[in-house]
C-alpha positions as a Markdown table, in Angstrom:
| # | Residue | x | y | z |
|---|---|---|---|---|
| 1 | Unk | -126.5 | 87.4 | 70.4 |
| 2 | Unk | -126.6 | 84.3 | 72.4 |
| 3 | Unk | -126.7 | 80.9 | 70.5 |
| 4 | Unk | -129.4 | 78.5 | 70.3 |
| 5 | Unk | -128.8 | 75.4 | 72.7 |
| 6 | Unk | -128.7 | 72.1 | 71.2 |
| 7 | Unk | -130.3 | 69.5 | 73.8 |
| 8 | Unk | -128.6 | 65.7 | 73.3 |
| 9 | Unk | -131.1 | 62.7 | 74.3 |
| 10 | Unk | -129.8 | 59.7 | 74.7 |
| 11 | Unk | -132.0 | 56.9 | 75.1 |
| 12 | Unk | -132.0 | 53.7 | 76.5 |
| 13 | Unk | -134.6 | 51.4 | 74.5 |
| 14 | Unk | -136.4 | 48.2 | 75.7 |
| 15 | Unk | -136.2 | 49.1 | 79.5 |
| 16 | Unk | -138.4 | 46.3 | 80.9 |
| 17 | Unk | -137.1 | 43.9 | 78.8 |
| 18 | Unk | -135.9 | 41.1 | 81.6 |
| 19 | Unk | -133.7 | 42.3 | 85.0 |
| 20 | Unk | -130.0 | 42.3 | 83.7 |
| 21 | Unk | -131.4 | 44.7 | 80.9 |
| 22 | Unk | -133.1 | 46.8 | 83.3 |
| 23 | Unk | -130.0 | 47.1 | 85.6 |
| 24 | Unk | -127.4 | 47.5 | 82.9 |
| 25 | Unk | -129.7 | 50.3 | 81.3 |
| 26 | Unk | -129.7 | 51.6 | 85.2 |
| 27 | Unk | -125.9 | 51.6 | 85.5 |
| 28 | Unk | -125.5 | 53.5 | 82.2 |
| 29 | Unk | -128.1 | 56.5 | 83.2 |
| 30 | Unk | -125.9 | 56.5 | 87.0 |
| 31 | Unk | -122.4 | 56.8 | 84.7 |
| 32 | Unk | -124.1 | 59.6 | 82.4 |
| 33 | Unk | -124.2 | 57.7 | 79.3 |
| 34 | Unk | -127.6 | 58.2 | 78.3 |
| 35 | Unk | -130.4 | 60.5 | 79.5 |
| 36 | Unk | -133.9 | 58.9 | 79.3 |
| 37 | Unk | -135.3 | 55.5 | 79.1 |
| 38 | Unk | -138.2 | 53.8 | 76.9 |
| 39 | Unk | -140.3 | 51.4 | 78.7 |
| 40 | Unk | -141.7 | 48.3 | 77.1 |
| 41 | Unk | -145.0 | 47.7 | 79.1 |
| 42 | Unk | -146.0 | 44.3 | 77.6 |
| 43 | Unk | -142.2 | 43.1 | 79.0 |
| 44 | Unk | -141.3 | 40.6 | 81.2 |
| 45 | Unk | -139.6 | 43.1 | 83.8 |
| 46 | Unk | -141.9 | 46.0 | 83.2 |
| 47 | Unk | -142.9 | 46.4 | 86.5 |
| 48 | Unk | -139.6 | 46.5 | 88.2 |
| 49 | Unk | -138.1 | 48.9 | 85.0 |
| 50 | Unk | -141.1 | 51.5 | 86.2 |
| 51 | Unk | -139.9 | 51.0 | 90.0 |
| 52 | Unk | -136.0 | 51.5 | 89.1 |
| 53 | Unk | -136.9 | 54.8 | 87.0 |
| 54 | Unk | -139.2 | 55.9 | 90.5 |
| 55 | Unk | -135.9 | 55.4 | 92.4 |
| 56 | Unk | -133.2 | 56.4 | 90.2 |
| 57 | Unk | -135.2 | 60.0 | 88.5 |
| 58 | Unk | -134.8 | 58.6 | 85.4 |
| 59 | Unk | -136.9 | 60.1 | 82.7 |
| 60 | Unk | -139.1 | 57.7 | 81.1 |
| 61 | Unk | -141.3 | 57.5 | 77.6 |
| 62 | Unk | -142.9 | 54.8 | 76.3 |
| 63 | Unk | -141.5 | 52.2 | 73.5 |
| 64 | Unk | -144.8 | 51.2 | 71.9 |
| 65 | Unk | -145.0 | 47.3 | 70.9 |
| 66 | Unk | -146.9 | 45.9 | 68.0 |
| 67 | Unk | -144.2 | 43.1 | 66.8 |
| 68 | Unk | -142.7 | 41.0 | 69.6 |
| 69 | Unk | -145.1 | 40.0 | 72.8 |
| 70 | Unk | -148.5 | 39.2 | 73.3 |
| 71 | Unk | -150.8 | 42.2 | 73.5 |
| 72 | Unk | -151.7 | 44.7 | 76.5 |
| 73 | Unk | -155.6 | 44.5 | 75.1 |
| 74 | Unk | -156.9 | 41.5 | 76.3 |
| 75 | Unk | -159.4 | 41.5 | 73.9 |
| 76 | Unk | -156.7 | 41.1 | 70.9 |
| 77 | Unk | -154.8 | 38.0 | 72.7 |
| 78 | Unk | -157.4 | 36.2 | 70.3 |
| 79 | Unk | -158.8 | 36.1 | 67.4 |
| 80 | Unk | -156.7 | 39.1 | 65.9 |
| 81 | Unk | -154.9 | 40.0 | 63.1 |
| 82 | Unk | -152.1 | 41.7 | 65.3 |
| 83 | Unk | -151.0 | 37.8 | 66.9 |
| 84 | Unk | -150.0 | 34.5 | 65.3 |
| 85 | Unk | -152.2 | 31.5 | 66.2 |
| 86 | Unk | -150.2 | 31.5 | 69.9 |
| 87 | Unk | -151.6 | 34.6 | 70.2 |
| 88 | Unk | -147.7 | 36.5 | 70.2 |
| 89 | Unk | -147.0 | 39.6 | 67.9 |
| 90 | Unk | -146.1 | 38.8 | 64.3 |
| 91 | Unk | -142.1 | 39.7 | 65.0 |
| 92 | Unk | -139.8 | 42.5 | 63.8 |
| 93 | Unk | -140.3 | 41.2 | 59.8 |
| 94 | Unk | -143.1 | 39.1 | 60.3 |
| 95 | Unk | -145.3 | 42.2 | 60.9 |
| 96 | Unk | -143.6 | 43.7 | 58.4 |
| 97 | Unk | -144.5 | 40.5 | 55.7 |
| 98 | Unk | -148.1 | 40.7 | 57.3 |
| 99 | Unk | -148.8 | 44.2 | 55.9 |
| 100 | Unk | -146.9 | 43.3 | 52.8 |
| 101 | Unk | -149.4 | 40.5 | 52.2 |
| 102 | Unk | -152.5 | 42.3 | 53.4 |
| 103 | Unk | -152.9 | 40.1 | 56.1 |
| 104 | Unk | -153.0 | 43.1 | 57.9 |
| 105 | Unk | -155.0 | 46.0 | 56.6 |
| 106 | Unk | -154.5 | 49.3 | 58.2 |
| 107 | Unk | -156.9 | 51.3 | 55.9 |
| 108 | Unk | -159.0 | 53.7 | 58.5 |
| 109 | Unk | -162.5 | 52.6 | 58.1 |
| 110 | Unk | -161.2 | 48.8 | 58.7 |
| 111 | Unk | -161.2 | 46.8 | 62.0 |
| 112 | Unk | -157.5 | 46.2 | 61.7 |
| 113 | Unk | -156.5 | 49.9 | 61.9 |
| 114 | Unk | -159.0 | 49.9 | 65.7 |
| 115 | Unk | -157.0 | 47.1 | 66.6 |
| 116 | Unk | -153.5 | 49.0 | 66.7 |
| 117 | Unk | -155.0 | 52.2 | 68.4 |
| 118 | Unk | -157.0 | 49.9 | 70.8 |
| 119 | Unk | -153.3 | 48.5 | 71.5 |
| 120 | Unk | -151.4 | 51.5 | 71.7 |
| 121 | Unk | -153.8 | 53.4 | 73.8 |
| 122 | Unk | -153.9 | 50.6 | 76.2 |
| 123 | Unk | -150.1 | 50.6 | 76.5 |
| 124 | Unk | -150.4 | 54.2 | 77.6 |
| 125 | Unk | -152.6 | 53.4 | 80.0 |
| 126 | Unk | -150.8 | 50.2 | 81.8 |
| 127 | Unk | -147.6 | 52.8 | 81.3 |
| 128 | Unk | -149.8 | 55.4 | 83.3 |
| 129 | Unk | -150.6 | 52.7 | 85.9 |
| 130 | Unk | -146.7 | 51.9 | 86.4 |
| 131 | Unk | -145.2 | 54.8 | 86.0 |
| 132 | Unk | -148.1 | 57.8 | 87.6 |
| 133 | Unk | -147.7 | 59.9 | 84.3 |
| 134 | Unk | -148.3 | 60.1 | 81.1 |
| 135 | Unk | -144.8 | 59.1 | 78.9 |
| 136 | Unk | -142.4 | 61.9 | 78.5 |
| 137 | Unk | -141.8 | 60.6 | 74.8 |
| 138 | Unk | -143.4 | 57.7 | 73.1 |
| 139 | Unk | -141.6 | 55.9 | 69.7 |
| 140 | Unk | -141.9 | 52.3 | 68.5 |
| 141 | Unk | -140.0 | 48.9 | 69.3 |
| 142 | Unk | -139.0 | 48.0 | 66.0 |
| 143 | Unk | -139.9 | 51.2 | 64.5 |
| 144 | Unk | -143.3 | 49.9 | 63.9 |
| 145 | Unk | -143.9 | 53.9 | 64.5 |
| 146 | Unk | -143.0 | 55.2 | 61.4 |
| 147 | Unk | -144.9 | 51.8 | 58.8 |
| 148 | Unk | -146.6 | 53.7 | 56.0 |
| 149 | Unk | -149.6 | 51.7 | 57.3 |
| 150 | Unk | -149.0 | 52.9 | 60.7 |
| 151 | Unk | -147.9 | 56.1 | 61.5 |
| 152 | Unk | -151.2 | 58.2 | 61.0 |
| 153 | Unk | -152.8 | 56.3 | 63.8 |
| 154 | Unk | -150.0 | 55.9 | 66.1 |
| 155 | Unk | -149.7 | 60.1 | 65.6 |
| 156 | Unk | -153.3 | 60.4 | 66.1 |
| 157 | Unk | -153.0 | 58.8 | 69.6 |
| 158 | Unk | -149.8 | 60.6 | 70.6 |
| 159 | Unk | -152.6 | 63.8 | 69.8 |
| 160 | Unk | -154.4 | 62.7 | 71.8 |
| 161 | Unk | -153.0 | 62.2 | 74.8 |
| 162 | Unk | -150.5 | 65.4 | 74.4 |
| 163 | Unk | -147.4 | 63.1 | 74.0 |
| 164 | Unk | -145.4 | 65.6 | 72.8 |
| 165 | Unk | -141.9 | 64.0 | 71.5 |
| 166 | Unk | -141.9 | 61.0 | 69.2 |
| 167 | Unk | -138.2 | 59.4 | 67.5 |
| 168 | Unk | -137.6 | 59.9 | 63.8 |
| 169 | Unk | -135.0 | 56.9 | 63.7 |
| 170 | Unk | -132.4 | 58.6 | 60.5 |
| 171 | Unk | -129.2 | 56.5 | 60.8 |
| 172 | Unk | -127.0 | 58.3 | 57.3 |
| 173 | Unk | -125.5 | 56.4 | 55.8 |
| 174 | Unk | -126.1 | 53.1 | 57.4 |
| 175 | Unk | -127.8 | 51.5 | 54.3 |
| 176 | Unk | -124.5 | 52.1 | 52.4 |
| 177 | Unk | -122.6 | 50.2 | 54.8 |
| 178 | Unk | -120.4 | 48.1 | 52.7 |
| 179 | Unk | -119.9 | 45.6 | 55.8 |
| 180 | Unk | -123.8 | 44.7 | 55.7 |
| 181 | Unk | -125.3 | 42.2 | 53.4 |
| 182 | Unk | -127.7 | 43.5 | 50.8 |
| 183 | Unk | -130.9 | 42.3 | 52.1 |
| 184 | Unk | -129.8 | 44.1 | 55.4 |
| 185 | Unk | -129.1 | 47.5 | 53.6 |
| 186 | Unk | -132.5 | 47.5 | 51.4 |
| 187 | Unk | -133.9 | 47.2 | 55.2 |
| 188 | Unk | -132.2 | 49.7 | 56.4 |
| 189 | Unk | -132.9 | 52.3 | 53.1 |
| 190 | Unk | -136.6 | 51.7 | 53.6 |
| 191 | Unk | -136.3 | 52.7 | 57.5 |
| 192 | Unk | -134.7 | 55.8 | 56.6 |
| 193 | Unk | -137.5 | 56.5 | 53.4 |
| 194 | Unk | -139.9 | 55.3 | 56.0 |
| 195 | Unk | -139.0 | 57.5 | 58.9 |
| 196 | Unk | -138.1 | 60.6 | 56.7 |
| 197 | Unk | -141.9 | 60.1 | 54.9 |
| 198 | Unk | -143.3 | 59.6 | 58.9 |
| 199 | Unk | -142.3 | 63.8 | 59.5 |
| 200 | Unk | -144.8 | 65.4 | 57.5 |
| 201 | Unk | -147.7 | 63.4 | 58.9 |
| 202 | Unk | -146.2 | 63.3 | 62.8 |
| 203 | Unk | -146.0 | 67.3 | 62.5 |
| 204 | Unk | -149.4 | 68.1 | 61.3 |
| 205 | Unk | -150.4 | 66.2 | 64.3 |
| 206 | Unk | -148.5 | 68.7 | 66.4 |
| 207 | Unk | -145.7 | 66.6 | 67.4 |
| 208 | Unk | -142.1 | 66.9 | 68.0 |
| 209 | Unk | -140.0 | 65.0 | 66.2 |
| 210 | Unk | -136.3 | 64.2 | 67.3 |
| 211 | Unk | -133.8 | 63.1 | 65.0 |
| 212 | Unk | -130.9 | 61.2 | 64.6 |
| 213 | Unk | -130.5 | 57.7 | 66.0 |
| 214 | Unk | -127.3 | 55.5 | 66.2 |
| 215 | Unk | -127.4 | 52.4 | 67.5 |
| 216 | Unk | -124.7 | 49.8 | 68.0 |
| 217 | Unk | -125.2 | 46.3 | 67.5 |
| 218 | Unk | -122.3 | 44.8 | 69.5 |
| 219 | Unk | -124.2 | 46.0 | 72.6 |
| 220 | Unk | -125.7 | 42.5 | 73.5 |
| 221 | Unk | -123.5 | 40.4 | 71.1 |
| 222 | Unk | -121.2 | 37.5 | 72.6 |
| 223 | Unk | -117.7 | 38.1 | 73.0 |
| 224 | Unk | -117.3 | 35.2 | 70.5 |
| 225 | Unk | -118.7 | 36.9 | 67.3 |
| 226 | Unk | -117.1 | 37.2 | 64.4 |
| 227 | Unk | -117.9 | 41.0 | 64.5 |
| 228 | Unk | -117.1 | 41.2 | 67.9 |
| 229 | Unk | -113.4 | 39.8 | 67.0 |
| 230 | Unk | -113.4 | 42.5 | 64.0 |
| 231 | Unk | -114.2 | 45.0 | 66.4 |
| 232 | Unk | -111.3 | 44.0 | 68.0 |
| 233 | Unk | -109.1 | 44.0 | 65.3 |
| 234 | Unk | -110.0 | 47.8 | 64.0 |
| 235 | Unk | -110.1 | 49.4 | 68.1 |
| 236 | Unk | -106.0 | 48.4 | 68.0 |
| 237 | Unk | -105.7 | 49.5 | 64.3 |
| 238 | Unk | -107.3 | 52.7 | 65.4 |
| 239 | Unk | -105.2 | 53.2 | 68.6 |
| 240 | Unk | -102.1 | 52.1 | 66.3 |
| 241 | Unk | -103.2 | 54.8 | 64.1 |
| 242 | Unk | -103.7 | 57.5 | 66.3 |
| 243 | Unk | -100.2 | 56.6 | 68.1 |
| 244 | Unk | -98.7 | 57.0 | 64.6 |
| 245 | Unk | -100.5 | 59.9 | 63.6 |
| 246 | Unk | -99.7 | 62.1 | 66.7 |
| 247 | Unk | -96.3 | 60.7 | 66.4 |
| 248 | Unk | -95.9 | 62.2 | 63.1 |
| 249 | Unk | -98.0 | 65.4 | 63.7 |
| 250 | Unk | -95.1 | 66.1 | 66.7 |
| 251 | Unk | -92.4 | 65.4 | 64.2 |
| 252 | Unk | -93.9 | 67.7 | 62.1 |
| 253 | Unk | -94.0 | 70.4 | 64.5 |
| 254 | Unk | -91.0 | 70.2 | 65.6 |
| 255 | Unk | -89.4 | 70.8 | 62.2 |
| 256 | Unk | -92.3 | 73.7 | 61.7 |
| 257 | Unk | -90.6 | 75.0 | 64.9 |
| 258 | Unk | -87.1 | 74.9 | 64.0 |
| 259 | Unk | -88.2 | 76.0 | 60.3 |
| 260 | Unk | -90.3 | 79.3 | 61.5 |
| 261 | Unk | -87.4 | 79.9 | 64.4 |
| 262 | Unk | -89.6 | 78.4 | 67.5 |
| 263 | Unk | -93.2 | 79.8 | 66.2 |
| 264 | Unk | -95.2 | 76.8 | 67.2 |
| 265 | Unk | -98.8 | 76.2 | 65.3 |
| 266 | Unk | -100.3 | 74.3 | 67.5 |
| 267 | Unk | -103.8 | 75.0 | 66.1 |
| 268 | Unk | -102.8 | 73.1 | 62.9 |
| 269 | Unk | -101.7 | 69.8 | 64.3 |
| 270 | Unk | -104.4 | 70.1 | 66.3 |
| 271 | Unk | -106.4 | 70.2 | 63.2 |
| 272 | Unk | -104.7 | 67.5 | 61.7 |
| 273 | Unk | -104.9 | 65.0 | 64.4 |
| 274 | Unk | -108.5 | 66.0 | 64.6 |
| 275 | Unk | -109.3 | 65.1 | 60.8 |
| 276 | Unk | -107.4 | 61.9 | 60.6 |
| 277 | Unk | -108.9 | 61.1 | 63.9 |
| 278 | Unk | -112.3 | 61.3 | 62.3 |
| 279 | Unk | -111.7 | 60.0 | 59.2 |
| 280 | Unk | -110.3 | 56.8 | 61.3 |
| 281 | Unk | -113.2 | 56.5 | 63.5 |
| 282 | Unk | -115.9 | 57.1 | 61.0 |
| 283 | Unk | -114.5 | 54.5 | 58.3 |
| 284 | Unk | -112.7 | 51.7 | 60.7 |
| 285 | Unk | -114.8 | 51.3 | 63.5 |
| 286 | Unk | -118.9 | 53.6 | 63.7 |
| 287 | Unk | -120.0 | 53.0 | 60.3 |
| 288 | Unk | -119.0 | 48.9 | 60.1 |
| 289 | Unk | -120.2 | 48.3 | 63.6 |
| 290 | Unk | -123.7 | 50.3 | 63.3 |
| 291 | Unk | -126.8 | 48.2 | 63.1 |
């Protein structure tokens, strides 16, 4: 019976973000490092992003912008509850604090709640405009996508327009992080709660959703950081480590040889170098590092 094909996306967020983002997202998609790219219209560098995914074949979605920007609706650039009195997006927590305070009500029947699918549905149509085509996949900057006070219309739009694929942005594990400080972990446990309550509402809209997303921080942090330098630190305890460990394993296989009279059981130091090498890797250096 054949077996069922597991499909890997990797995705390259905030393509349009400003030239040396677009062209280092670029260069990873030419190495094979990721798959598909999502476009941020209201950027800077939008225009040129669309024009390097023309080129390059790159398969593009949308990454759908409520929190950092000014708005693709001109009518919302003023006088709206989605913009600060400079008429920019609230910010990653400060449109987060906004719907904590009810500055920003998202109840159906209210204007506020138009406002966002106004804005959403005209950042598929500027995306249509730059790109030819509808997105392949459309998820939020900031997750904004998967708010309690969001989700149902951004999934009604994506219905609409037979978007298909949205991101449900699971990171396990990540809120228990003992590197991150508490007020970053409660942020992260909500975004979990919050994407794993966003499934049940995205599906009876008839979407897709794909799971899991990992993210690393140290992507556009300066060589200077203090993680950075403990990044540093745990890559040569892990390559010490290994060294060590498949030092030992050989050792060890070499007296199983001479023990068994030259039967060799390579399949179990295999399987020992693969478990320590895990265990390394996912309590020294992915789970510290992930953001």
């Amino acid at each position: 019976m054949p077996q069922p094909r597991i499909l890997l996306v990797v995705t390259g967020d905030d393509f349009g973000y400003c030239p040396k983002r677009n062209q280092g997202i670029v260069d990873c998609f030419k190495a094979g490092g990721i798959s598909s790219v999502s476009l941020l219209v209201n950027a800077s560098a939008a225009k040129d992003a669309a024009d390097l995914a023309k080129r390059h074949n790159i398969p593009i979605g949308l990454h759908a912008n409520l929190s950092e920007g000014i708005p693709v609706c001109q009518s919302l650039r003023q006088d709206s509850t989605l913009v600060n009195e400079r008429g920019f997006f609230h910010g990653k927590m400060g449109f987060r604090q906004a719907l904590g305070r009810h500055q920003i009500s998202m109840e159906q029947s209210s204007f506020f709640y138009v406002e966002v699918e106004l804005e959403l549905r005209d950042q598929i149509r500027l995306f249509r405009e730059l790109t030819g085509h509808l997105p392949h996949h459309m998820d939020g900057h900031q997750h904004v996508h998967i708010l309690q006070e969001v989700r149902e219309v951004f999934a009604q739009v994506l219905s609409d327009h037979k978007i298909p694929y949205t991101r449900v942005p699971v990171e396990p594990g990540l809120h228990s992080c003992q590197c991150l400080p508490a007020h970053l972990k409660r942020f992260y446990a909500q975004v979990e709660k919050d994407a794993l309550d966003s499934i049940p509402v995205f599906r009876r809209c008839g979407l897709r959703c794909v799971g899991m997303r990992i993210s690393f921080g140290w992507s556009m942090t300066p060589l200077d950081h203090p993680q950075v330098k403990k990044l540093q630190l745990r890559v040569c305890v892990l390559c010490f480590t290994i060294f060590l460990s498949s030092y030992m394993i050989h050792s060890l296989n070499s007296y199983i040889d001479s023990f068994l009279g030259g039967i060799t059981i390579y399949p179990f130091s295999a399987l020992l170098i693969l478990l320590v090498f895990c265990d390394i890797v996912n309590e020294w250096v992915f789970l510290p590092f992930t953001f």
